[in-house]
C-alpha positions as CSV (number, residue, x, y, z in Angstrom):
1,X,-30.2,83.4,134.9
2,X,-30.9,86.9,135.8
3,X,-28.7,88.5,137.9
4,X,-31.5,90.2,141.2
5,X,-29.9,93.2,143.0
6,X,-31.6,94.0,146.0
7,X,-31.3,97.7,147.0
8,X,-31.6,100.0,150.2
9,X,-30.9,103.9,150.5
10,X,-30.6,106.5,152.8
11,X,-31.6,104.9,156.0
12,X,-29.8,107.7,157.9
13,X,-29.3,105.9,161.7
14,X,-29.4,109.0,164.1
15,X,-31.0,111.9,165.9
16,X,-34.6,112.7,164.2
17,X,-34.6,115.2,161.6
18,X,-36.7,117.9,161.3
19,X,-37.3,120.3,158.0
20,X,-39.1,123.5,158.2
21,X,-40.2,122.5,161.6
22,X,-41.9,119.1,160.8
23,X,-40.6,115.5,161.4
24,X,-39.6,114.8,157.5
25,X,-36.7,111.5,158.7
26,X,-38.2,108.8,161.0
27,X,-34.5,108.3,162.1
28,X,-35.2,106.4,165.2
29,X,-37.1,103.4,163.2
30,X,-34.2,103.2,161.3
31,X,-32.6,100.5,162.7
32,X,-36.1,98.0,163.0
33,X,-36.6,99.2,159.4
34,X,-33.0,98.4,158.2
35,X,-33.6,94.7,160.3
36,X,-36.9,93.9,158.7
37,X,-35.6,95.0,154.8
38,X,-32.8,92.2,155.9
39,X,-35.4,89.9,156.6
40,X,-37.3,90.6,154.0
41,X,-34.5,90.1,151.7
42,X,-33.2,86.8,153.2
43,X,-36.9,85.3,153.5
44,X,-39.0,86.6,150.3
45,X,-36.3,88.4,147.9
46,X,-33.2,86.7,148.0
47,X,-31.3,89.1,145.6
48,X,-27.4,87.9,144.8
49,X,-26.3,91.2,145.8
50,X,-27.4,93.8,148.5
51,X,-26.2,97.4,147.4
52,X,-26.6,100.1,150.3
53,X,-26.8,103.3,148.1
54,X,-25.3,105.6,151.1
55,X,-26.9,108.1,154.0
56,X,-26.7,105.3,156.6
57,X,-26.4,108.0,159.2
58,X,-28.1,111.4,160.1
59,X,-24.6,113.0,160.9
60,X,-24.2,114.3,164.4
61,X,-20.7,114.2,166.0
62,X,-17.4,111.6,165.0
63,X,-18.4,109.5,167.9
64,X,-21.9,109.0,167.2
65,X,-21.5,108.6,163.7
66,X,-19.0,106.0,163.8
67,X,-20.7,104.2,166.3
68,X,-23.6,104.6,163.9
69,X,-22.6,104.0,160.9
70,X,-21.2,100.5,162.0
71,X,-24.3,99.0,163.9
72,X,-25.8,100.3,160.4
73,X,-23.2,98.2,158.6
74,X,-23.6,95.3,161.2
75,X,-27.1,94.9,160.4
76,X,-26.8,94.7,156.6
77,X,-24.2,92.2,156.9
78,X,-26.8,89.8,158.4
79,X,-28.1,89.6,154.8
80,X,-26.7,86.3,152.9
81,X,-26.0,88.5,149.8
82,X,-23.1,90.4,149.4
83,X,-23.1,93.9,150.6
84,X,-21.7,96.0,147.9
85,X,-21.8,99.8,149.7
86,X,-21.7,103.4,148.1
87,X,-20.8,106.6,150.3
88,X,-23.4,109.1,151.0
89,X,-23.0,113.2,151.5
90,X,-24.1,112.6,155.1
91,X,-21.6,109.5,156.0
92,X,-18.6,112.0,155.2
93,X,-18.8,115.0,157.2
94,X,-17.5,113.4,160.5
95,X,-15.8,110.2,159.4
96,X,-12.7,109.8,156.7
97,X,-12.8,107.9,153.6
98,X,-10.4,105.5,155.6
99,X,-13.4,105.2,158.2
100,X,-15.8,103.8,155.6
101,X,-13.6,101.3,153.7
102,X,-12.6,99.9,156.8
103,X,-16.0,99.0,157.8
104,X,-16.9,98.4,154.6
105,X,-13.9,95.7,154.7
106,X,-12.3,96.6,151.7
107,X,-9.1,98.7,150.4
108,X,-8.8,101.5,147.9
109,X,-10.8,104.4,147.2
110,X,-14.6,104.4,148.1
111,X,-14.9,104.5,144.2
112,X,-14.3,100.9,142.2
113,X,-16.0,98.2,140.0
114,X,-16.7,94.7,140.6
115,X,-18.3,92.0,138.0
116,X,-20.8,89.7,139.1
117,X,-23.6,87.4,137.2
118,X,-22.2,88.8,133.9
119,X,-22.6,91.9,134.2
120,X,-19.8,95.2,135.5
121,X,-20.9,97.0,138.4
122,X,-19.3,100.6,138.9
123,X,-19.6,102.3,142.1
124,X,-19.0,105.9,142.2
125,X,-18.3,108.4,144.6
126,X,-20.0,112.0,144.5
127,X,-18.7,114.5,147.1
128,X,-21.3,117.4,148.2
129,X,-19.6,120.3,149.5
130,X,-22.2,121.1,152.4
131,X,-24.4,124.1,151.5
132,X,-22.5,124.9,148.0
133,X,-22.7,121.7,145.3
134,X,-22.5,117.9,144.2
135,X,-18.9,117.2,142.5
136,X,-17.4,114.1,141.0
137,X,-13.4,114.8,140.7
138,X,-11.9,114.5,137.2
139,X,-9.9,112.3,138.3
140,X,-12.6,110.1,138.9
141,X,-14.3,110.8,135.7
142,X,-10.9,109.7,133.4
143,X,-11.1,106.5,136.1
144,X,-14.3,105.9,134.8
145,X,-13.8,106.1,131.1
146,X,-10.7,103.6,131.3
147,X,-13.1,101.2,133.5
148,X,-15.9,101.0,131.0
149,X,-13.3,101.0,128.0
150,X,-11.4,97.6,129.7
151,X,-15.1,95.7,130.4
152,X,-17.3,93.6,127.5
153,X,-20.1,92.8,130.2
154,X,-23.3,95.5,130.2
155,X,-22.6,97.9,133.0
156,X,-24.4,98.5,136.3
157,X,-23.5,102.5,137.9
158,X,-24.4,102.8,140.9
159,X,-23.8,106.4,142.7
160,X,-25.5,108.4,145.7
161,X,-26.6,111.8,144.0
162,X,-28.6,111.8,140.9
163,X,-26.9,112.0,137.1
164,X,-29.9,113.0,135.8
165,X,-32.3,116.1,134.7
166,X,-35.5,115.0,137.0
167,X,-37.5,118.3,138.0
168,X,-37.3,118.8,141.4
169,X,-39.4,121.5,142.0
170,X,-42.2,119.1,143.6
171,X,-39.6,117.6,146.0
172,X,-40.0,118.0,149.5
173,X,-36.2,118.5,150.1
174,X,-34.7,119.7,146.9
175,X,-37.6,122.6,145.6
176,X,-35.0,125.4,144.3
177,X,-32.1,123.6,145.5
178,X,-31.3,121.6,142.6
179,X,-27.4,122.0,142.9
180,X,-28.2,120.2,146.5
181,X,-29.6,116.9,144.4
182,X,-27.6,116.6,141.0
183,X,-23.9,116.1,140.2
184,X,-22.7,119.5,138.6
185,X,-20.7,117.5,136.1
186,X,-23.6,115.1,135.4
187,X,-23.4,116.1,131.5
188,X,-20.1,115.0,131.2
189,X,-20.5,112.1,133.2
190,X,-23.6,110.8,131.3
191,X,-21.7,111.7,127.9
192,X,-18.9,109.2,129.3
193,X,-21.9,106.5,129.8
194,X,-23.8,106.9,126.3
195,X,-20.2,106.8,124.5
196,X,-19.2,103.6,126.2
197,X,-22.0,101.6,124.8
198,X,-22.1,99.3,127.5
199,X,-24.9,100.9,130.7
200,X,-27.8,99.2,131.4
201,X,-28.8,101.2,134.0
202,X,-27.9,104.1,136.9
203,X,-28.9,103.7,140.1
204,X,-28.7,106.4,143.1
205,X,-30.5,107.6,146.4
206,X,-30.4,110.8,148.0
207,X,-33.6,112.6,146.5
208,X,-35.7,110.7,148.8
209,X,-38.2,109.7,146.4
210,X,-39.2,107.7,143.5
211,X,-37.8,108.5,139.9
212,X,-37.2,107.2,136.8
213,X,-35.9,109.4,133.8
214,X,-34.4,107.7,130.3
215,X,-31.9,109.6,128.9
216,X,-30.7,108.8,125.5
217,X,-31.3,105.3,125.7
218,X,-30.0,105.3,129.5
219,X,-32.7,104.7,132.4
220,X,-31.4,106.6,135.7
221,X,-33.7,105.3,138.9
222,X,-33.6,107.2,142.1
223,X,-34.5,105.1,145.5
224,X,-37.0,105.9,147.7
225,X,-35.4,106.5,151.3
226,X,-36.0,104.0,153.7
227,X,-37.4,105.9,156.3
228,X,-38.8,109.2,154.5
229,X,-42.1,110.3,156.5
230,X,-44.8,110.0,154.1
231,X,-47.1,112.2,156.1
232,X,-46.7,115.5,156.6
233,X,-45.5,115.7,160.1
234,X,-45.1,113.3,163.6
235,X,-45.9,110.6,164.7
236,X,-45.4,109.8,160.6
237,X,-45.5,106.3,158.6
238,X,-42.1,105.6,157.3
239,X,-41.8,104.5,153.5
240,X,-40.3,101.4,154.5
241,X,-38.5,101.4,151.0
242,X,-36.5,98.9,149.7
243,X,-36.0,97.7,146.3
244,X,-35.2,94.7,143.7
245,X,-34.0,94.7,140.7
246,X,-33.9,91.7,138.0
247,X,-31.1,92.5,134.7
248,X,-31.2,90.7,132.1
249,X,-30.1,90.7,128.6
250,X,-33.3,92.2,127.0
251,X,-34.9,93.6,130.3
252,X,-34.3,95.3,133.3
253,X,-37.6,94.9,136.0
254,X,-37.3,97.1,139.2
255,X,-40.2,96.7,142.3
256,X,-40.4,99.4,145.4
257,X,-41.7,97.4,148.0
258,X,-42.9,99.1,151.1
259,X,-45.7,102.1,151.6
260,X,-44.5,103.7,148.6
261,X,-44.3,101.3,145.9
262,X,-43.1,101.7,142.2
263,X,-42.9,99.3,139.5
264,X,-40.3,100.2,136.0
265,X,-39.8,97.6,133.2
266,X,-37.1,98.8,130.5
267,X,-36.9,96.6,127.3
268,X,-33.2,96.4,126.5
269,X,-32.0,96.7,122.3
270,X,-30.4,93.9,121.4
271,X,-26.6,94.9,120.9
């Protein structure tokens, strides 16, 4: 049986959000967009897992965001998968890591692995230093390298920012600002993925778009944002994003459903 991963990103709950003077973040459908993904994937979908690839909020204040962030967290636990949750840039200016595994219900770091349906899943955490760059610690990275060593099962990596090269200069957001989208250790982390022998696949959000590169035999996909204004300006048409993916041992299928679709099919070599 395949193992179907249902996926939602950057749904940022919060005040609307404007770039260079135009509506760009349809913030205030968030929550009725985050509801009907739910639906969707309880009625149609019906992935095993839900991952939440981070940016539930458009930060604001402590208050707001933690009231935020856990009507955000409410609403994806209505799903009958398992919420499995990664940490975006803007869900960590205002609230502590503490904050965030507490609603997320779990202990530790807001970095760990889980296995599920035969296969490793490996959630990372990327810090952006507001304004300046995208880190992962190194303590993190030797983490990451015992993880992968101690696992047999192919390996799912899920992270917010992008490990990969993707050319950014038609993004909307990240034109010139490339530091802004991509981890600035993102050749040593993808050496530490190639040398494991083991990744199916890399998963992330942030770029607000869709994106598939294949690097050395490794296929990173970036998330279209769940409410990302696909018009120029306001009143706007949200993208309605939400994606599900279907591993298995000689294929990996991924489908963007909403008003910007995407379809990717990777044949796996058999190991």
């Amino acid at each position: 049986m395949p193992l179907k991963i249902g996926f939602v990103s950057d749904l940022h709950f919060g005040p609307e959000a404007f770039h260079k003077g135009k509506l760009r973040k349809l913030t205030h459908h968030a929550a009725e967009l985050t509801r009907g993904v739910v639906r969707k994937m309880n009625e149609d979908l019906r992935p095993d897992l839900l991952v939440n690839l981070g940016d539930d909020i458009e930060d604001e204040s402590r208050d707001a965001d933690l009231a935020r962030y856990t009507e955000c967290q409410d609403i994806l636990r209505t799903a009958k998968a398992e919420l499995v949750n990664v940490a975006g840039n803007h869900d960590t200016i205002h609230l502590t890591r503490s904050d965030l595994a507490r609603i997320w219900r779990r202990e530790g770091p807001l970095f760990y692995s889980l296995d599920r349906g035969g296969f490793h899943l490996v959630v990372l955490h990327t810090i952006e230093q507001k304004g300046v760059d995208i880190r992962i610690p190194r303590a993190q990275l030797e983490w990451l390298k015992d993880d992968l060593a101690r696992t047999n099962l192919p390996v799912v990596v899920l992270m917010h920012h992008s490990a990969s090269e993707q050319d950014l200069e038609d993004s909307y957001w990240f034109a010139g600002r490339a530091h802004l989208a991509l981890v600035k250790e993102r050749a040593e982390l993808r050496a530490i993925l190639e040398e494991s022998g083991k990744v199916r696949v890399v998963f992330n959000g942030h770029v607000h778009r869709n994106h598939l590169d294949v690097i050395r035999g490794i296929p990173y996909v970036t998330v279209q944002s769940l409410i990302e204004n696909l018009d120029e300006d306001a009143p706007g048409r949200p993208a309605s994003a939400c994606t599900i993916a279907s591993l298995e041992d000689e294929r990996t299928t991924i489908r963007v459903l909403g008003n910007d679709p995407a379809r990717y099919q990777i044949e796996h070599a058999r190991r």
